[in-house]
SEVO-819288 format. One line per field, with one value per residue (C-alpha): residue number from 1; x negated, y negated, z negated. Coordinates in steps of 0.2 Angstrom, whole numbers, plus 2048, in hexadecimal, padded with zeros to 3 digits. Last residue first. Layout:
<nodes>
n [NUM ...]
X [X ...]
Y [Y ...]
Z [Z ...]
</nodes>
This chain:
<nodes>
n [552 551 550 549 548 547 546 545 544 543 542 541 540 539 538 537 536 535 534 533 532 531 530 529 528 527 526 525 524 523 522 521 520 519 518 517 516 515 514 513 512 511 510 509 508 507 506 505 504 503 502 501 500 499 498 497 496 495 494 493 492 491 490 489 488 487 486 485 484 483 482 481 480 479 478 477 476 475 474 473 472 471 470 469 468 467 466 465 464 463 462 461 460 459 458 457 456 455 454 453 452 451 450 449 448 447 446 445 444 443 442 441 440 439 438 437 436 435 434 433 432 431 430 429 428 427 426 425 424 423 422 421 420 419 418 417 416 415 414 413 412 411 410 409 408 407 406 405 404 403 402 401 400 399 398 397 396 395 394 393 392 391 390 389 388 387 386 385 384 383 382 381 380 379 378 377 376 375 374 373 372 371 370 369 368 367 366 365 364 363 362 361 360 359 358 357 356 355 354 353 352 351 350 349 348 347 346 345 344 343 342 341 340 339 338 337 336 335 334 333 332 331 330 329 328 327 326 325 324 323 322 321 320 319 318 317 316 315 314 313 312 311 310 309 308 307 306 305 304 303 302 301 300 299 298 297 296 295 294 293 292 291 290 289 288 287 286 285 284 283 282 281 280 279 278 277 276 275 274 273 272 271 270 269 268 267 266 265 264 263 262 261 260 259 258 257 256 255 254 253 252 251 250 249 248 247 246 245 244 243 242 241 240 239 238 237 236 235 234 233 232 231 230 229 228 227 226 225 224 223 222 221 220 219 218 217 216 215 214 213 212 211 210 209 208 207 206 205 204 203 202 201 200 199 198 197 196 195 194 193 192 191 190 189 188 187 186 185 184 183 182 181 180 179 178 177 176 175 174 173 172 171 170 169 168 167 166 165 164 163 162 161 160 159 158 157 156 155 154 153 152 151 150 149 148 147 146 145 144 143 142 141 140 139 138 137 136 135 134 133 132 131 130 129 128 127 126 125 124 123 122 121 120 119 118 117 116 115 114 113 112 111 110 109 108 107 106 105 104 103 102 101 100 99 98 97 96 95 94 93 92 91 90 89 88 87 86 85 84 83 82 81 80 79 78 77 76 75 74 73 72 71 70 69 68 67 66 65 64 63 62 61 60 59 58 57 56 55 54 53 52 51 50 49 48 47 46 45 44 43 42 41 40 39 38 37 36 35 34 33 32 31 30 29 28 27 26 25 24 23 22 21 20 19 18 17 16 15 14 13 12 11 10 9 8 7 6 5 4 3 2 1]
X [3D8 3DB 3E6 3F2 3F7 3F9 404 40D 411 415 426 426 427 41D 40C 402 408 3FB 3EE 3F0 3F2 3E2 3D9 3DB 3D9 3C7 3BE 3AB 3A8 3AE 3B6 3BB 3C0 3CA 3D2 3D8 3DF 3E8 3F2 3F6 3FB 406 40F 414 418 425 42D 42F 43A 441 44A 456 45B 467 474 487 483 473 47D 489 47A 470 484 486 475 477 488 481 472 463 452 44D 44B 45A 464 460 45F 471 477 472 478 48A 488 484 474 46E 477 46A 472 475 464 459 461 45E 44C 448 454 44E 439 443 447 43A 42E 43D 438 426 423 42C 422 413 41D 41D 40B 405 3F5 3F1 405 3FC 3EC 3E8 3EE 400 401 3FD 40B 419 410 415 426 426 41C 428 436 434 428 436 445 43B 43D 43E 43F 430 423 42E 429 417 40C 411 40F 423 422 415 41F 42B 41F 41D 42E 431 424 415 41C 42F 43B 42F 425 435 43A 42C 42F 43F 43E 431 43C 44F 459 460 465 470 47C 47E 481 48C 497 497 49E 4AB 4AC 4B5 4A7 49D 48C 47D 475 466 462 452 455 44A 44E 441 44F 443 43D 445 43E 43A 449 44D 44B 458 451 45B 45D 46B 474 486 486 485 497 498 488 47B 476 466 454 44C 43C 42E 428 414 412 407 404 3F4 3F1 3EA 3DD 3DD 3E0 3EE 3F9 3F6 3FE 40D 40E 411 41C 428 429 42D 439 442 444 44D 45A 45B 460 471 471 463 455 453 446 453 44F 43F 43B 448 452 440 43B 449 449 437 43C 435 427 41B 41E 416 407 414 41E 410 40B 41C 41F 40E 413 424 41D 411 41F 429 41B 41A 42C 42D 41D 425 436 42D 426 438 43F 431 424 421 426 42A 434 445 442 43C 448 456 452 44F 460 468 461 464 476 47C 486 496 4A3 4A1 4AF 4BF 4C8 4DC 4E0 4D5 4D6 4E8 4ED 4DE 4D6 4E4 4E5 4D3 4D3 4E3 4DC 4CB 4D5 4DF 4D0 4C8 4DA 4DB 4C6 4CC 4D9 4CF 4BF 4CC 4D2 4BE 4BA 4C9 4C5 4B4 4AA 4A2 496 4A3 4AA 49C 49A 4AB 4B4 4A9 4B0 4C0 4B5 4A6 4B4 4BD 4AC 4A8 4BB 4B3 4A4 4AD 4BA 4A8 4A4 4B5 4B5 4A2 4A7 4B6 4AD 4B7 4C5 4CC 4BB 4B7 4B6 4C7 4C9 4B8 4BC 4CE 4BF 4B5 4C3 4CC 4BB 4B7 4C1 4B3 4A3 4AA 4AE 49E 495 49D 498 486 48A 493 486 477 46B 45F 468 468 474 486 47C 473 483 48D 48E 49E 492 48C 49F 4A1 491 495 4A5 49C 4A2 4A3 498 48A 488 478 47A 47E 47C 46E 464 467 460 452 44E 44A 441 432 42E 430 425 418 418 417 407 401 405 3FD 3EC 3EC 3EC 3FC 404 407 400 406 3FA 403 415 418 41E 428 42E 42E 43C 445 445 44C 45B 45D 460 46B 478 476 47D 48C 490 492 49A 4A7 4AA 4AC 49D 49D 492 495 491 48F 480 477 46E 467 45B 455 454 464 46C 464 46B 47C 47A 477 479 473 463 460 461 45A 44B 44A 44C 43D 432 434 431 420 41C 41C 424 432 43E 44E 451 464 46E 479]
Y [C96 CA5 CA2 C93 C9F CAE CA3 C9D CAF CB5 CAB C9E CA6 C99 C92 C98 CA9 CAE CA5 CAF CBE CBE CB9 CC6 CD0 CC9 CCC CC9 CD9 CD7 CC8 CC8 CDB CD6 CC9 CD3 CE1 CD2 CCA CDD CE3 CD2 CD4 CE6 CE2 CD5 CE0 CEF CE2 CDA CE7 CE0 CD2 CDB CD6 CDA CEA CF0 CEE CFE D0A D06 D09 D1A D20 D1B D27 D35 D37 D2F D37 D2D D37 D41 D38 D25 D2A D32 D23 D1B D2A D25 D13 D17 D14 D0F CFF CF2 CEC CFF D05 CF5 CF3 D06 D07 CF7 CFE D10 D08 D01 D11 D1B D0D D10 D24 D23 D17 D25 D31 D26 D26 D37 D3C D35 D2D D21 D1A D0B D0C CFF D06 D0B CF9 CF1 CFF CF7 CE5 CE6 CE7 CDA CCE CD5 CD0 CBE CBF CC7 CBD CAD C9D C8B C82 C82 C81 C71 C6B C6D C71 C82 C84 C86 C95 C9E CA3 CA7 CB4 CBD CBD CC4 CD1 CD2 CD6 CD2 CDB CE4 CEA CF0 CF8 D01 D06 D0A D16 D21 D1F D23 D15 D1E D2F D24 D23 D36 D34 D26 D31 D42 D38 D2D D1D D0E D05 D02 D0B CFE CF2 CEB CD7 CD1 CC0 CB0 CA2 C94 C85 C74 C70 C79 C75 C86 C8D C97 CAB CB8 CC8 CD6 CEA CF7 CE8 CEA CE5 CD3 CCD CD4 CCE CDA CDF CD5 CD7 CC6 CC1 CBD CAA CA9 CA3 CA1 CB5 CB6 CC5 CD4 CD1 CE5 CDF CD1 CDD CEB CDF CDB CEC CF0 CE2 CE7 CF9 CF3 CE8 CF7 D00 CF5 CF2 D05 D0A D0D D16 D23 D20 D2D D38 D46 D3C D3D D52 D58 D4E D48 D5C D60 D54 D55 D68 D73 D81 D76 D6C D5D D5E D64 D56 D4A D52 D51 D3F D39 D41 D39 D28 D29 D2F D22 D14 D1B D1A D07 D03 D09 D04 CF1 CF4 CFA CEA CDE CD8 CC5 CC3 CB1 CB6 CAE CAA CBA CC5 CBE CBC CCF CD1 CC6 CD2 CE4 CE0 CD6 CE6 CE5 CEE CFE D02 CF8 CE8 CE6 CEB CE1 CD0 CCC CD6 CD8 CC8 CC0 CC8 CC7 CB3 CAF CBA CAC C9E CA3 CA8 C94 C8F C97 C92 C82 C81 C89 C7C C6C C75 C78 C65 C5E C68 C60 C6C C79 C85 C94 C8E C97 CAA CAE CA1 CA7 CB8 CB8 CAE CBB CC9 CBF CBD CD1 CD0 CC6 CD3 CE1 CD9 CD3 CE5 CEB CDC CE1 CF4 CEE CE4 CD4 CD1 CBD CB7 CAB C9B C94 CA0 C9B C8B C8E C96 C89 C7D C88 C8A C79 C75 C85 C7A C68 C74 C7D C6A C64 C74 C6F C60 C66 C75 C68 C6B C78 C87 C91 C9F C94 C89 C97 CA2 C99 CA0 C9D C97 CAA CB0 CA4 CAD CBE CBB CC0 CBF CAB CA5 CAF CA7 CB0 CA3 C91 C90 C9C C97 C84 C8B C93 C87 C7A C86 C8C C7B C74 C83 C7E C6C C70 C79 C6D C5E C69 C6C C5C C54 C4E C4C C39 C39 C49 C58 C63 C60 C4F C43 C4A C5B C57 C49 C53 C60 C53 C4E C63 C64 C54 C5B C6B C63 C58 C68 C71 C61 C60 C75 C78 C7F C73 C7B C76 C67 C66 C6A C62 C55 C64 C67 C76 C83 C8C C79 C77 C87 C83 C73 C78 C6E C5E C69 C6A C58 C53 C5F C58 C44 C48 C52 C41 C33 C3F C40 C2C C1F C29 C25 C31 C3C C3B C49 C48]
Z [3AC 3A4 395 39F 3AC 3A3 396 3A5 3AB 39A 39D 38E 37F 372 377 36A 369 376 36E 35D 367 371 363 358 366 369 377 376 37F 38D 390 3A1 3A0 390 398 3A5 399 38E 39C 3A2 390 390 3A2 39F 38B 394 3A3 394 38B 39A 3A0 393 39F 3A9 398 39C 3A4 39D 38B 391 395 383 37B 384 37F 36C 370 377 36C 372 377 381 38F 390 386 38E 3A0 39C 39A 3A8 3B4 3AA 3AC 3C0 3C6 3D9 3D8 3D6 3C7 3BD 3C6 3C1 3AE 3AE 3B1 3A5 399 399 397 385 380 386 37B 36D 36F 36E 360 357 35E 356 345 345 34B 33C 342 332 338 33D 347 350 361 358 353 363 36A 35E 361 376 371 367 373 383 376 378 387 393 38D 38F 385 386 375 36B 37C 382 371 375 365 35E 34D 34C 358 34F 340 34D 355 345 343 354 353 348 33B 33D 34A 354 344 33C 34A 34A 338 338 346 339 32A 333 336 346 33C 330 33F 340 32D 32C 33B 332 324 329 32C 326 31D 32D 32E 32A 338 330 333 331 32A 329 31C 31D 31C 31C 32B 33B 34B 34F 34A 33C 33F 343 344 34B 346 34C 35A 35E 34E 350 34D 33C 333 334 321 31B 319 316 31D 314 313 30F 321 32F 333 33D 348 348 33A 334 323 327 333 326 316 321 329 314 310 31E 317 306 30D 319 309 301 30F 312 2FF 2FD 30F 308 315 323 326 330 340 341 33F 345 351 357 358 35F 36B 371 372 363 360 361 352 34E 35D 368 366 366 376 37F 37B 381 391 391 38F 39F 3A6 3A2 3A5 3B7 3BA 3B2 3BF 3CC 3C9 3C7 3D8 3E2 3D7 3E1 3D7 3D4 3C7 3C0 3AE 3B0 3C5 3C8 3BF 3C4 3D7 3D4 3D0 3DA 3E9 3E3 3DD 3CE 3C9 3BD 3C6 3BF 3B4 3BA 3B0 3B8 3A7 39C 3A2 39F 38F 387 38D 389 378 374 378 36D 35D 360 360 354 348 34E 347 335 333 336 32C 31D 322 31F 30E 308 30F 305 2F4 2F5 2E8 2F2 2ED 2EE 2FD 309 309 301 30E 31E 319 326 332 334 339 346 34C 34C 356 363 364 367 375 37C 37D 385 391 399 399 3A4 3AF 3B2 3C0 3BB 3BB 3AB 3AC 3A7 399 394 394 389 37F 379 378 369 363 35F 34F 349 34E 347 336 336 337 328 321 321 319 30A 309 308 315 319 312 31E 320 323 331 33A 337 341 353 35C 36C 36F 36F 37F 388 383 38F 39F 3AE 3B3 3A6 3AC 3BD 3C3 3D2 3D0 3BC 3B9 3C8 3C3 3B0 3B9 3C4 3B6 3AA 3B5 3BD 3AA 3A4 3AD 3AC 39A 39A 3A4 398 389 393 39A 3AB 3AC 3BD 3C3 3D2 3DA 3D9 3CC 3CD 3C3 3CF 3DE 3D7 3C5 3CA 3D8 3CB 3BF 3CC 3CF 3BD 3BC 3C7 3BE 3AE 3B7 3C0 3B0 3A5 3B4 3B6 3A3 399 38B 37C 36C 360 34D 34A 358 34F 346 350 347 356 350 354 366 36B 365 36E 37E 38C 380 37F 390 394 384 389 39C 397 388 393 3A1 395 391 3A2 3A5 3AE 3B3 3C1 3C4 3D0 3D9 3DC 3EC]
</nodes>
């Protein structure tokens, strides 16, 4: 039986819960700028597990009976309630996550995530020497890393799930062979380099080791559509990470009407371009021939973010808190399963500012007709609602806000659903306040990554729930988002080893409906500039909290 634990005070009880957390996940608490954590990994074996869940349910017990709103010692302040809130949130969804979503058991994406480096080889926020010090404790790690994973993981695994972490693993194999060129240049200690060599020799073995058993063990007995969470975990998914309330026949609803609303605006702006074409001719045409010259996409793109900067600042949409740019950068090799990210510093990070808005690029060994099918995706008008998702005023934008927030538990805890619900949400906001001067171009490209992301949320429901096959899911993405065959067939293949990315559509639902009801209140006297700044002023905890706490 778990035991709960006597605090005399709520703060002695946020400091407990956060160390408890954050000593789970050292990797997360590293790329957040803790670096205490530097040089630690992630111990997901059975003892250390059930040792960690134990002590969630004792600090439930804890919250439960002393600092739930009501009891005798619950704070009374607006930042003490907002953290109540997202402790009641946070602590049953991790012992959801470990009793019953189970995600280290079928999904090897979780094992790849705790390899990453490249927060401590990118930012320079402590001397080189020292900051490779803690590469070397991380890479001497991998070999346990993933004997645990081998441990964990079913024996029967989807097949689509193991070819996709295959990809990955080898992306990783492919960061370690130019870890040396990107790093030992600006080291002196011949010791440290030779100790970093060996490592980097074994963490690559480990890593070859892991492919080829799960190539030769995993792989073949792996079958194609055995992935779903079912109708019933799924929705428990959904409403413990994000506090919904709506039952999946609800959400369908409401993703269904938002297609069609989609489609609609799809069909006018297409005929108002060219109405002599298809939707898809006319975005195959007229959007998707406006590429950039490969040679020249990384500077384009930061001409293009200094100009939605300077517009963000001149219509007063939101405040950005920093000078800093972003930096426009290739995707390293072990993210480019992704065409654009944004990797930001953490929120307790102090002294390295370096952000990056990755670009995926076509890889070196293809051929022709394939870079220029690719180059048809980083085309201008796509670029730039990208653009504003990933950095102004999406997820960098948000960062910046981040590291003014207040409450620690706010810096730390996040929400799949208000995370990229917020950028999502800023690529129609955008639109609203008039970016693009009206070109019907950029609004259809607006268009077609909102029919991209409302695809996810409808096909993330239907692959999980069962009523969708992979190949109906990719079809859902051609034929109404507009995606050619194989775009399609990788948007279909990343519903099944991540449900959660419904949850951009879910998050712009929750926001727009958060803003529409405080518009009615205010009438008049609402202020979007205010909206937004507020909104971000709490971090990314589930939109429903920041509801809570915004209108009471």
């Amino acid at each position: 039986m778990h035991k709960a634990r006597k605090f005399f005070s709520f703060p002695e009880f946020r400091e407990y819960v956060l160390s408890l957390y954050l000593e789970y996940y050292p990797t997360t608490a590293s790329s957040l700028g803790l670096h205490e954590y530097d040089g630690f990994v992630e111990d997901y074996s059975a003892p250390r597990r059930e040792q960690y869940l134990a002590d969630l349910r004792a600090a439930l017990d804890t919250f439960e009976h002393d600092f739930r709103g009501g009891s005798a010692h619950s704070p009374s302040d607006t930042l003490s309630r907002f953290e109540c809130h997202a402790f009641d949130w946070k602590l049953r969804d991790e012992i959801f996550r470990l009793t019953e979503l189970r995600e280290f058991e079928w999904n090897p994406m979780v094992y790849n995530d705790q390899l990453e480096l490249t927060h401590l080889t990118d930012r320079d926020f402590a001397p080189i020497t020292e900051r490779m010090r803690s590469v070397l404790s991380r890479l001497r790690s991998y070999p346990r890393v993933l004997a645990i994973a081998r441990q964990n993981l079913s024996a029967q695994l989807d097949r689509t799930i193991v070819e996709t972490a295959i990809e990955a693993f080898q992306g990783r194999l492919e960061f370690l062979d130019g870890l040396p060129d990107l790093t030992f240049g600006s080291i002196e200690d011949t010791a440290l380099i030779q100790d970093l060599t060996d490592a980097i020799q074994g963490a690559k073995l480990a890593i070859t080791s892991f492919i080829e058993a799960v190539q030769t063990v995993v792989l073949p007995h792996a079958m194609y559509d055995s992935f779903r969470l079912g109708a019933e975990l799924l929705g428990r998914f959904i409403h413990t990470s994000e506090l919904v309330e709506d039952s999946l026949e609800m959400l369908l609803l409401k993703g269904r009407q938002e297609l069609d609303r989609l489609t609609l605006e799809l069909f006018k702006l297409s005929e108002e371009i060219d109405p002599h074409l298809s939707p898809r001719e006319v975005f195959h045409t007229y959007i998707e021939s406006e590429h950039f010259n490969e040679q020249n996409i990384l500077r384009e793109t930061e001409s293009m973010l200094e100009r939605i900067r300077s517009y963000i600042i001149r219509e007063g949409l939101i405040a950005i808190p920093s000078e800093v740019r972003c930096t426009v950068k290739e995707t390293p090799p072990h993210m480019r399963w992704a065409f654009a990210a944004m990797f930001s510093p953490g929120a307790f990070e102090k002294v390295a500012t370096e952000a990056f808005y990755y670009i995926t690029l076509p890889e070196p060994d293809w051929d022709e007709a394939k870079r220029k099918d690719f180059l048809h995706g980083l085309n201008r008008s796509v670029m730039e609602i990208v653009s504003i998702h990933e950095a102004y005023p999406g997820h960098y934008t948000h960062f910046l806000h981040i590291q003014n927030v207040k409450s620690k538990v706010g810096k730390v805890f996040w929400s799949y659903a208000f995370l990229e619900g917020w950028a999502h949400y800023t690529e129609e906001m955008m639109i609203e306040a008039g970016w693009g001067e009206g070109d019907a171009r950029i609004k259809l490209a607006y268009v077609q990554e909102a029919l991209i992301r409302v695809a996810r949320y409808l096909a993330s429901i239907g692959l999980h729930s069962g009523t969708m096959t992979l190949s109906e899911a990719q079809h859902l993405f051609e034929e109404k988002a507009l995606l050619r065959p194989v775009a399609a067939r990788r948007e279909a293949q990343r519903g099944v080893f991540d449900p959660g990315y419904l949850f951009y559509t879910l998050g712009k639902f929750q926001i727009k409906e958060l803003r529409a009801r405080l518009e009615r209140e205010a009438k008049n006297e609402f202020s979007r500039y205010d909206f937004h700044n507020t909104l971000l002023s709490f971090g990314s905890p589930p939109v429903k909290i920041v509801a809570d706490m915004m209108e009471t």
